[in-house]
C-alpha positions in Angstrom: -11.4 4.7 -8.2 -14.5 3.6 -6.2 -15.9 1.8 -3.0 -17.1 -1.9 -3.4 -18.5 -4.6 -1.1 -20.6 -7.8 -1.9 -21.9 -10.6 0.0 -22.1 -14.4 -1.5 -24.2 -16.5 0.6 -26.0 -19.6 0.9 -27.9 -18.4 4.0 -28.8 -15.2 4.2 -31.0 -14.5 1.3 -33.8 -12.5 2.9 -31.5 -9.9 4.7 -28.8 -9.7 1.8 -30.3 -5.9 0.4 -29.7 -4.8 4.1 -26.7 -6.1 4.1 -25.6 -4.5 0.8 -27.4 -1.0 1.6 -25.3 -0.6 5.1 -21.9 -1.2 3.4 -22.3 0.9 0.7 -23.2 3.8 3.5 -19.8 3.1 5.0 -18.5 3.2 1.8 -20.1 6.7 0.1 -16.3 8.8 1.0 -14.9 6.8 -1.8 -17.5 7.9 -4.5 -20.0 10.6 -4.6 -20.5 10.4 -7.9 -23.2 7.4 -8.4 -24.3 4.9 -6.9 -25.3 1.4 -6.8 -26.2 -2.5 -6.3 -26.7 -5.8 -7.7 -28.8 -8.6 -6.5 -28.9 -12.0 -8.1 -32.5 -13.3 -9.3 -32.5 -15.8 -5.9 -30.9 -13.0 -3.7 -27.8 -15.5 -2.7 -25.9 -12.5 -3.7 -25.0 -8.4 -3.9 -22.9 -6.2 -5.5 -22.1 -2.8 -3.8 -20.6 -0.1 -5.5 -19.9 3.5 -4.9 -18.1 5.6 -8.1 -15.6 8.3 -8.7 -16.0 8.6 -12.4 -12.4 9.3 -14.2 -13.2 7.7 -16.9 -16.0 7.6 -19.2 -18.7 10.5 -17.4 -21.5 9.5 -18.7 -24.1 7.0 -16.9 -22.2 4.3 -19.0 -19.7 3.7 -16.1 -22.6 2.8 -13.7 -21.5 0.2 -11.6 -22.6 -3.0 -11.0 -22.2 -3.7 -14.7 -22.9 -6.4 -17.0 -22.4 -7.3 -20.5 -23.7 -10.7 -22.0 -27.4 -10.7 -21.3 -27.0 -10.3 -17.3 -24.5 -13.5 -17.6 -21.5 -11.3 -16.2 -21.2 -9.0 -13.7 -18.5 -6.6 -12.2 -17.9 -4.1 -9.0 -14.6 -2.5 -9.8 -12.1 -0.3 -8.0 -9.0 1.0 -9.7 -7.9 1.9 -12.8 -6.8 -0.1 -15.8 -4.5 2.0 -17.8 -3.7 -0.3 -20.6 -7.1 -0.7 -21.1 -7.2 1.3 -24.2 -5.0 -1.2 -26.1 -6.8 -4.2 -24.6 -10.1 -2.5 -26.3 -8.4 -2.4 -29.8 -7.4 -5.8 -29.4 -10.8 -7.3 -28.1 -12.4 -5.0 -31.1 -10.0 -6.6 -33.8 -11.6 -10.0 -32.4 -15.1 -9.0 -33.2 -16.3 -7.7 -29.5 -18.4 -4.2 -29.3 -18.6 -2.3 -26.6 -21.4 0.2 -25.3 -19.1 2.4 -23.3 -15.4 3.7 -22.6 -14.6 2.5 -19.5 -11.6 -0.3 -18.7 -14.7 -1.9 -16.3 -15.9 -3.3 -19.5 -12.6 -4.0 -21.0 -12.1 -6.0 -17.6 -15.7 -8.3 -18.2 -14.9 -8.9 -21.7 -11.6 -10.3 -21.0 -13.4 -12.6 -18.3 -15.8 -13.6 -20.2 -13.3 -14.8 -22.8 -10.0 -15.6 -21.0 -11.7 -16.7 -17.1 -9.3 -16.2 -14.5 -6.3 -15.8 -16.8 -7.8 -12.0 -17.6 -5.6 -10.7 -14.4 -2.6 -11.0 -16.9 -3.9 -9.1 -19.4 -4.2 -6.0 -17.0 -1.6 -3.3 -16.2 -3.0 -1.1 -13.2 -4.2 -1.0 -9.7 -7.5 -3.3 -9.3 -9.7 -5.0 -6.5 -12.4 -6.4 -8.6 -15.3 -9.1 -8.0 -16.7 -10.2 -11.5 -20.0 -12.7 -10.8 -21.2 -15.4 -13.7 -24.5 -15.7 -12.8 -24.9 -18.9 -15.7 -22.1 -21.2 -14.0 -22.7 -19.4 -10.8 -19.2 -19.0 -10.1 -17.4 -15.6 -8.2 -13.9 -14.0 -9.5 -12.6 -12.0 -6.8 -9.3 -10.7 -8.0 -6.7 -7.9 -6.5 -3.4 -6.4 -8.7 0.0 -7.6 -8.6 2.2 -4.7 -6.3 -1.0 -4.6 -4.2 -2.4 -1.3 -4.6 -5.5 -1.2 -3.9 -6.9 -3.4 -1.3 -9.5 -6.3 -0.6 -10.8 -7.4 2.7 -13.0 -10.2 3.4 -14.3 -12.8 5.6 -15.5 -16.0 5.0 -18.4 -18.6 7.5 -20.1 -21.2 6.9 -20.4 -21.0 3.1 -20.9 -16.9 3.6 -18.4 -14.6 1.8 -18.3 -10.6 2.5 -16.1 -8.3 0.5 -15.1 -4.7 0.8 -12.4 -2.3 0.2 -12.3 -1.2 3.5 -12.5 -3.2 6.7 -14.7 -1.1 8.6 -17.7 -2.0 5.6 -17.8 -5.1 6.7 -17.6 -4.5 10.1 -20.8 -2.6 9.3 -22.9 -5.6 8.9 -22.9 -6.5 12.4 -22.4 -9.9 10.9 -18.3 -10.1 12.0 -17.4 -9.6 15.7 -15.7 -7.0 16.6 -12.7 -8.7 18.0 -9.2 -7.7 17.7 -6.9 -10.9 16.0 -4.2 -11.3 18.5 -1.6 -11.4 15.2 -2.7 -8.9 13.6 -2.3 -6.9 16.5 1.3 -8.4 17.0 2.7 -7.6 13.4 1.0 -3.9 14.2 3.0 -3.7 17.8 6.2 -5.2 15.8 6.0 -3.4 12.3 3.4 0.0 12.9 1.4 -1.3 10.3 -0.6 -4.7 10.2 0.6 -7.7 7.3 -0.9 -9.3 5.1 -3.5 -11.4 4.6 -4.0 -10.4 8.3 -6.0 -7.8 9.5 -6.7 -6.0 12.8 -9.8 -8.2 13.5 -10.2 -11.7 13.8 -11.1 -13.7 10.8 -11.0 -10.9 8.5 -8.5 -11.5 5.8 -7.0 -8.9 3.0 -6.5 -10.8 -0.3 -2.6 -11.0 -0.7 -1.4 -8.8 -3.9 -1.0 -10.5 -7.0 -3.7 -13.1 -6.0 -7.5 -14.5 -6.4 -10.6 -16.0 -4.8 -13.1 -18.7 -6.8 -16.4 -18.4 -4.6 -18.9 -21.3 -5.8 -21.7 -22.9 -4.0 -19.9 -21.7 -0.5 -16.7 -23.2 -0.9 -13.7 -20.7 -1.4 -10.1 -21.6 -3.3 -7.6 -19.1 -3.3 -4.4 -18.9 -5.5 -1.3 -16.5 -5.9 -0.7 -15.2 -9.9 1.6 -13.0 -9.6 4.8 -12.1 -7.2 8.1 -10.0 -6.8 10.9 -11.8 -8.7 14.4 -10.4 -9.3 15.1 -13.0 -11.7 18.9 -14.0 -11.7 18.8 -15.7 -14.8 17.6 -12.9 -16.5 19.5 -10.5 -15.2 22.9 -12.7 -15.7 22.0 -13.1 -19.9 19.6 -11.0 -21.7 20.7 -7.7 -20.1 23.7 -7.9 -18.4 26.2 -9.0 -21.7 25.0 -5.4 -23.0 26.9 -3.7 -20.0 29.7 -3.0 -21.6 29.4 1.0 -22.4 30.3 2.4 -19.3 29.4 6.2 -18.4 30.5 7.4 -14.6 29.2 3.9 -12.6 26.7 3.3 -15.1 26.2 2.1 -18.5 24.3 3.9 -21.0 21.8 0.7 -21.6 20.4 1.2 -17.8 19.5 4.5 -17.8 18.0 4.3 -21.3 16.0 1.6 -20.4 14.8 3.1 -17.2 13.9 6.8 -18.7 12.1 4.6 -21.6 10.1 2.7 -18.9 9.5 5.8 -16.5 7.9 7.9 -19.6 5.7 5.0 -20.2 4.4 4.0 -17.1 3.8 7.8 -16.3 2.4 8.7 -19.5 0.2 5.8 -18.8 -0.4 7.1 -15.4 -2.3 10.4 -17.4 -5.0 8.4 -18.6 -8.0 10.1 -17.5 -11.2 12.7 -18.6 -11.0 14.4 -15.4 -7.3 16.9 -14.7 -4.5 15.2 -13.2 -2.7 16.4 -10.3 0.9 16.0 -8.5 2.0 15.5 -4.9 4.8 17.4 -4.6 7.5 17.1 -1.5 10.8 18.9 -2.9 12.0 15.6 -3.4 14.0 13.5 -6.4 11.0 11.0 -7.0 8.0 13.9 -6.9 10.3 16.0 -9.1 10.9 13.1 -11.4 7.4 12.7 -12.2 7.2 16.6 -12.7 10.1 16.8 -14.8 8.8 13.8 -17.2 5.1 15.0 -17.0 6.1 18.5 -18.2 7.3 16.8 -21.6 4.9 14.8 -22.1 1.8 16.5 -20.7 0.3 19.3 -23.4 -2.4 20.4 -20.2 -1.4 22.7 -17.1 -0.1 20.5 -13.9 -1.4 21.4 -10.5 1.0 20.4 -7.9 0.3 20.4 -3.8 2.4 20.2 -1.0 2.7 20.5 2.7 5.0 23.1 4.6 6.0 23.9 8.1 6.5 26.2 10.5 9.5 23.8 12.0 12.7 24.2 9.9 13.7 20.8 10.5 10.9 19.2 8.2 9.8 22.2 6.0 10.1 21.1 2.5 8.1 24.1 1.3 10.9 26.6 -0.2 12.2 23.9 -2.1 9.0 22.2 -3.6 7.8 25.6 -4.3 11.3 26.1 -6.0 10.6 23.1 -8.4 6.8 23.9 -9.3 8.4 27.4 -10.5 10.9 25.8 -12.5 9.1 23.3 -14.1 6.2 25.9 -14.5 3.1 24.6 -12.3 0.3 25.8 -10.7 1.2 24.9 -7.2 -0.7 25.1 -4.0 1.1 24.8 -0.7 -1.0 23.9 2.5 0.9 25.4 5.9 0.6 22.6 8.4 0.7 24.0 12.0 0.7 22.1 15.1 -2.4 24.0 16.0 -4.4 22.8 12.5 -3.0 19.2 12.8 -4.2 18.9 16.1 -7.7 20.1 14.6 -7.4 17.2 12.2 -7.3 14.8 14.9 -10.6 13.7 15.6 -11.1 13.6 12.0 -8.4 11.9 11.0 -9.2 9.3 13.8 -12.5 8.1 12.2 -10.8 7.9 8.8 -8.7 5.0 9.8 -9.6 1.6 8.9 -6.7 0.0 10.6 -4.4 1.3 12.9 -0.8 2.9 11.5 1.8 4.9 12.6 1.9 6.5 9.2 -0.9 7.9 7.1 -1.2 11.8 8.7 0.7 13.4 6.2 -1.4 11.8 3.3 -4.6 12.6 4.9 -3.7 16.4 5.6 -2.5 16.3 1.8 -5.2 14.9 0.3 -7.5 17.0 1.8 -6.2 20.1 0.2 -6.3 18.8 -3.2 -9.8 17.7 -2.8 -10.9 21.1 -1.6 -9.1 22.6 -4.7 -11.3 20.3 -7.1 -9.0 17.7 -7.9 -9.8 14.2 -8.3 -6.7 12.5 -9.2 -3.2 12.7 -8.3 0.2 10.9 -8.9 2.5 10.1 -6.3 6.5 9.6 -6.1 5.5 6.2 -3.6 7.5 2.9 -4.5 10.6 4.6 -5.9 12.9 4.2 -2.7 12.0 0.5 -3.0 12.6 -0.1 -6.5 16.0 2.8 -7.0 17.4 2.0 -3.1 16.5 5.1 -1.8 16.3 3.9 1.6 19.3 3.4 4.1 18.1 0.1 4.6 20.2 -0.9 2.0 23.1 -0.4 3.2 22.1 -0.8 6.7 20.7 -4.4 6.2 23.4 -6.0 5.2 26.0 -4.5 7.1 24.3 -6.2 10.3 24.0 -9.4 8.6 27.7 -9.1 8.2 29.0 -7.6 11.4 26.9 -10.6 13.2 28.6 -13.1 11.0 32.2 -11.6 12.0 31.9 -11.5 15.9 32.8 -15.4 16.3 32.2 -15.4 20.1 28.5 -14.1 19.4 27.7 -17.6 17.7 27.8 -19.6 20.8 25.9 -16.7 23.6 23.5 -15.2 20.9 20.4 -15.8 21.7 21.5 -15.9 26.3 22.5 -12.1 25.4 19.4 -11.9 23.2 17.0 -12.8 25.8 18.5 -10.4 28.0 19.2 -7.2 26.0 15.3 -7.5 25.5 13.7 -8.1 28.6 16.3 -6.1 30.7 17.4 -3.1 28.5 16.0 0.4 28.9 16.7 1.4 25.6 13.9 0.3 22.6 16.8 -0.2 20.1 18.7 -2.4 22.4 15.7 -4.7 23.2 15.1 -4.9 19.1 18.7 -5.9 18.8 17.9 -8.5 21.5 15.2 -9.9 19.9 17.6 -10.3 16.6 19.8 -12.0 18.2 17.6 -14.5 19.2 17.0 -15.3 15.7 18.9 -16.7 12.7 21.2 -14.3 11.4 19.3 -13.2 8.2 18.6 -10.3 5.7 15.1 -10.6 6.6 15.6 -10.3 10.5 17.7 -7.8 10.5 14.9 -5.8 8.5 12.6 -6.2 11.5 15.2 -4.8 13.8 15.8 -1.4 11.4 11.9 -1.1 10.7 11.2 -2.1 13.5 8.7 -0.3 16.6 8.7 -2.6 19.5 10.8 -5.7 19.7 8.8 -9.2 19.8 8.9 -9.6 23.1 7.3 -6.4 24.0 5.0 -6.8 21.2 3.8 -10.4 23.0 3.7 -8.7 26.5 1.4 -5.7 24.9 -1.2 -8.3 22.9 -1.5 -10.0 26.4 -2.4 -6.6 28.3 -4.9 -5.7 25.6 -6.1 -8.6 25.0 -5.8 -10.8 27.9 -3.0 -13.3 29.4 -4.9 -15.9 28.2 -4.4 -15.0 24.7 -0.9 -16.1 24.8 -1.0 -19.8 23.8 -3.4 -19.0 20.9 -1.0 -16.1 20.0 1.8 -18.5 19.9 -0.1 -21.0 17.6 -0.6 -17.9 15.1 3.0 -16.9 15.2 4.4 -20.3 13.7 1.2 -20.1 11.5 2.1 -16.6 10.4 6.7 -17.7 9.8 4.8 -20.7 7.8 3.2 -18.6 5.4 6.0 -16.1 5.4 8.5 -18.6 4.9 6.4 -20.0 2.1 6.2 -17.5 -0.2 10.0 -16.4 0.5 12.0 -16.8 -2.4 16.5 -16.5 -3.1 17.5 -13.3 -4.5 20.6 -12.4 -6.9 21.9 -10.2 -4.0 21.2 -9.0 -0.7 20.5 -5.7 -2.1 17.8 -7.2 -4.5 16.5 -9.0 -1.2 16.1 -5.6 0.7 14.5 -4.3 -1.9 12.0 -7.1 -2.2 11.2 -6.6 1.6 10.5 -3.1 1.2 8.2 -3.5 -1.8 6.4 -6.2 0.1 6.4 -5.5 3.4 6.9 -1.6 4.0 5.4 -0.3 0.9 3.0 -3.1 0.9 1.8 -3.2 3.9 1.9 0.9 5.0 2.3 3.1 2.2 0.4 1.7 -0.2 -2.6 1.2 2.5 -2.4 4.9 4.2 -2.4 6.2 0.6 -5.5 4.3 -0.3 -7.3 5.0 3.0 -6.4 8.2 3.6 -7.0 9.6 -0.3 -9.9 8.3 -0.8 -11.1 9.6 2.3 -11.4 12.7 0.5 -12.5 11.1 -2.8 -9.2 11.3 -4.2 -7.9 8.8 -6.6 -4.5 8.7 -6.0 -2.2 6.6 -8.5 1.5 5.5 -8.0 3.7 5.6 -11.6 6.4 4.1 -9.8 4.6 0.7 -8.3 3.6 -0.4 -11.7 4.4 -3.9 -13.4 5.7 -3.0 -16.4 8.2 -0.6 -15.2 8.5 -3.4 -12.8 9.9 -5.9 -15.1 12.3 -3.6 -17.1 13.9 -2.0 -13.8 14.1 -5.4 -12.2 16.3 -7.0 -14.8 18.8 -4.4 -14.3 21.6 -5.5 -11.6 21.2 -4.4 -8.8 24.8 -2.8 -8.4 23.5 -0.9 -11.4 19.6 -0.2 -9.7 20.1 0.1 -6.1 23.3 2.2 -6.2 23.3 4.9 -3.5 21.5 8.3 -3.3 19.3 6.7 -6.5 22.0 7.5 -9.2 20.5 5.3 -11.7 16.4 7.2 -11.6 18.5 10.8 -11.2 20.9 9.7 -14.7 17.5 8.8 -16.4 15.8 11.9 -15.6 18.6 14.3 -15.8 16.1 17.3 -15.7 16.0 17.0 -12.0 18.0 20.5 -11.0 21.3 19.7 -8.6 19.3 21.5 -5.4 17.5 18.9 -5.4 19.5 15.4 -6.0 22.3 17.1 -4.0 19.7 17.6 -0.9 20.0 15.1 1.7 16.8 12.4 1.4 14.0 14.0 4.2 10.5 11.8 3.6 7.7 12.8 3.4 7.0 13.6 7.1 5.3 15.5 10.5 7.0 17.1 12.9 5.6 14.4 15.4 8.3 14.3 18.0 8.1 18.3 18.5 3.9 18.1 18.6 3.6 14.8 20.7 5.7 16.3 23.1 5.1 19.8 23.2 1.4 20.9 21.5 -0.4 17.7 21.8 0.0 17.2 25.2 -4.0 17.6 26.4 -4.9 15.2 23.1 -5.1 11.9 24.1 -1.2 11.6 24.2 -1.2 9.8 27.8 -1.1 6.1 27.2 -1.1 3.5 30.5 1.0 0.2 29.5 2.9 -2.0 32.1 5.9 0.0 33.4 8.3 -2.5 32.1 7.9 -1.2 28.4 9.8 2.4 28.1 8.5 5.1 25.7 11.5 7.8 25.7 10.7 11.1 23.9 13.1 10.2 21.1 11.4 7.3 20.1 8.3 9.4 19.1 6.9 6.3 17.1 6.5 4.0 20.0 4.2 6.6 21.8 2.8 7.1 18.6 1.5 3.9 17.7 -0.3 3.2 20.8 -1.7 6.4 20.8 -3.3 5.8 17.3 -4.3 1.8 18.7 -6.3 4.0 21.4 -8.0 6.6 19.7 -8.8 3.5 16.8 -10.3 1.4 19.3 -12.5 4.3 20.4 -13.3 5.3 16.6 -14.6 1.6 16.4 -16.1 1.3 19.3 -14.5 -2.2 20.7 
């Protein structure tokens, strides 16, 4: 896991090393432990790379690297945990290598497969690989969307970096905020992709690539989320005969077998390998398997509280005695968190509503010398863990069943959200307004503020003249969203998908990024990972997203009854009790038009503009 930026230019040869040098200082949280940067012979371009070596120690992992005379070369961030395999295979075809890193792995399969090496390669990745002989840029990020690539493109200039605020750095990108970026952050607490916060700046979707040559830029999706009906109606579903309980014996074989692979894969590493641990059923399924297949000690971490409500501590602590770990818990007071603050303020690259508890997290296992950990994220998506499932589709239905609601929708719409007092009435308003599908009635469960607010709030921070380009970007923005959209075997198999895409996507995956490696912590996900991908997904989904996660608890049967008879809690912060009551004389005061309420209950509202605040302030716009 690393830092890395770059610039491609046709333009800006004689300030490119500046260029490089400021971004890698923005960058030197993600790896203290070497540093460095390429320039091409005529300076049109610059590598950038800060390390945290897990694999390979030695100075063999320096990054920028190149194989091939200086033909190829690669900035890397991730991990490639197939990569041992792909060795043995590129050495049975007559290839060497000079170290034992997957960054080299990665360039050899370039050099000999082009663009076509991203389906070779099981892991999180945000890579840029530069041929300098056909002067041609590979700029390519993994499937589930892990780790993350931002860049922006002018006039035949191209600036990369793992984080936004790099390029930001460069003084090369204005520092102004994209109206729909700041609308899908108002609407969903976290801003979608390929937008970003500030205008122009792009994230490279998951499971997609850029081609950089002679200043033009193509772009192209390999990979996406596909619950395949076909598949699921033949190759698996004529062996569902065996039935134990509501399952069949083939399902939960086949999802233990794939769980002890991809976390077994997970361990690849020369540095220990750690555990987040929250008292919950997918933490304590990675501890369970890990125990078994693990022959060195497990450190575990988790956070506890003094508020009953959200303490997870007894029972975490419970499981790291059981399964025998050396477990660290972190008490989280209102008093420390509100410490963390200013902190945790300048670690955020984007605004979020989520992201706290992984910071706070992280930073004990950092301070106990831990470089790596493994995290339960992505199971809820893939296992149904989340109400939404049921949730979803029930107000697909109950919509579909009020015949007089067909004909007055969108009049009652309209009003419920411009007249209501109550947030969740205004969302409902804005759902009625729209068609009467799965993926609407996600927005109105996930959602923060309702569409309309969201449109009134980008014109008060932004300007009321912003609102006809805003418009333009919104039917730009359902365009590409209704692009990429695909049918689904079920309306459970379609919540899922909008979790893994948009939720876990767009939130999780990003807070875990930004926020561990804040602290120089690589932290991996077993869960979000193809291959156990493609063996869950063929599994029905009457069979995978059955309730409470009865398919992952069956495979992992070592999981003790306190804890898969525990209601689900999340990994979260007391927020409501500590906006409200021990935060007060922090920055908690927000001034928006009057007409937008922000009751004490809906904690997350106040939240998200307190975070936009202290963000803008952190960034200096």
């Amino acid at each position: 896991m690393c830092g890395i930026a770059g610039i491609l230019t046709t333009s800006l040869q004689d300030s490119i090393e500046q260029y490089a040098q400021v971004m890698q200082t923005a960058l030197e949280h993600r790896g203290s432990d070497d540093r460095g940067i390429y320039l091409s012979a005529n300076r049109d371009i610059g590598f950038v790379h800060n390390r945290l070596a897990i694999l390979d120690l030695s100075q063999n992992g320096h990054q920028p690297m190149y194989i091939a005379n200086q033909r190829y070369w690669i900035t890397f961030n991730g991990e490639i945990y197939n990569f041992l395999e792909l060795r043995e295979l590129l050495k049975s075809e007559g290839e060497t290598f000079f170290s034992h890193t997957d960054t080299e792995v990665i360039l050899k399969l370039y050099a000999k497969h082009g663009t076509r090496c991203v389906d070779f390669l099981r892991g999180m990745f945000a890579f840029a690989i530069w041929d300098d002989l056909d002067k041609v840029c590979f700029l390519a990020r993994d499937p589930l969307g892990i780790k993350p690539l931002y860049y922006w493109y002018h006039q035949e200039t191209l600036i990369f970096a793992s984080e936004l605020r790099a390029i930001l750095t460069t003084g090369l990108v204005p520092k102004q905020l994209s109206p729909i970026g700041l609308y899908t952050y108002l609407t969903n607490g976290s801003v979608s992709e390929p937008w970003t916060i500030i205008e122009n700046v792009k994230g490279l979707a998951a499971g997609s690539y850029l081609l950089w040559k002679s200043g033009k830029l193509q772009s192209k999706r390999y990979w996406d989320i596909n619950f395949d009906a076909s598949a699921i109606n033949s190759s698996f579903a004529k062996d569902f005969s065996r039935q134990t309980g509501n399952f069949t014996l083939d399902a939960i074989a086949k999802t233990r077998a794939a769980l002890i692979d991809s976390i077994q894969h997970h361990f690849i590493s020369d540095v220990p390998v750690g555990i987040f641990l929250s008292g919950g059923v997918d933490s304590t399924a990675l501890v369970a398997i890990a125990k078994q297949t693990q022959v060195n000690e497990l450190r575990t971490y988790s956070i506890a509280f003094n508020e009953t409500q959200w303490n997870e501590g007894a029972i975490a602590k419970q499981v790291a005695q059981e399964f025998g770990t050396l477990h660290t818990e972190y008490l989280l007071t209102a008093k420390v968190a509100k410490s963390l603050l200013p902190e945790y303020w300048r670690s955020l690259d984007q605004p979020t509503i989520d992201g706290f508890n992984t910071f706070c997290v992280s930073k004990i296992a950092h301070q106990h010398g831990t470089k790596v950990v493994l995290s339960g994220l992505g199971s809820d998506e893939l296992f149904g863990g989340y109400g939404t499932f049921q949730q979803v589709p029930r107000i697909v239905n109950q919509r579909k069943n009020i015949a007089f609601l067909k004909a007055i929708a969108k009049l009652v719409g309209n009003g419920l959200e411009r007249l209501s007092h109550l947030p969740k009435y205004r969302r409902l308003g804005a759902f009625l307004t729209k068609e009467n599908s799965l993926k609407n009635a996600y927005s109105l469960v996930r959602g923060v503020f309702s569409d309309w607010e969201a449109y009134q709030l980008v014109k008060f921070y932004l300007g009321h003249d912003v609102g006809d380009h805003l418009q333009s970007e919104l039917l730009n923005y359902l365009k590409i969203e209704n692009h990429h959209y695909q049918t689904f075997p079920t309306a459970q198999d379609e919540v899922s998908y909008l979790e893994l895409s948009r939720y876990m996507r767009n939130q999780l995956l990003r807070d875990s990024d930004v926020m561990s490696m804040r602290w120089g912590l690589e932290l991996r996900v077993p869960f979000v990972d193809r291959e156990l991908f493609r063996e869950v997904s063929q599994i029905p989904a009457a069979i995978r997203l059955q309730r409470s996660k009865n398919l992952l608890t069956s495979a992992v049967p070592e999981i003790p009854d306190y804890i898969t008879n525990r209601k689900k809690c999340g990994f979260t912060i007391p927020f409501e009790q500590w906006i409200d009551q021990d935060w007060n004389d922090c920055t908690m005061d927000i001034t928006i038009p009057s007409y937008i309420p922000l009751p004490r209950k809906q904690w997350y509202r106040r939240w998200s503009l307190v975070v936009l605040q202290n963000w803008l302030q952190a960034i200096s716009i």
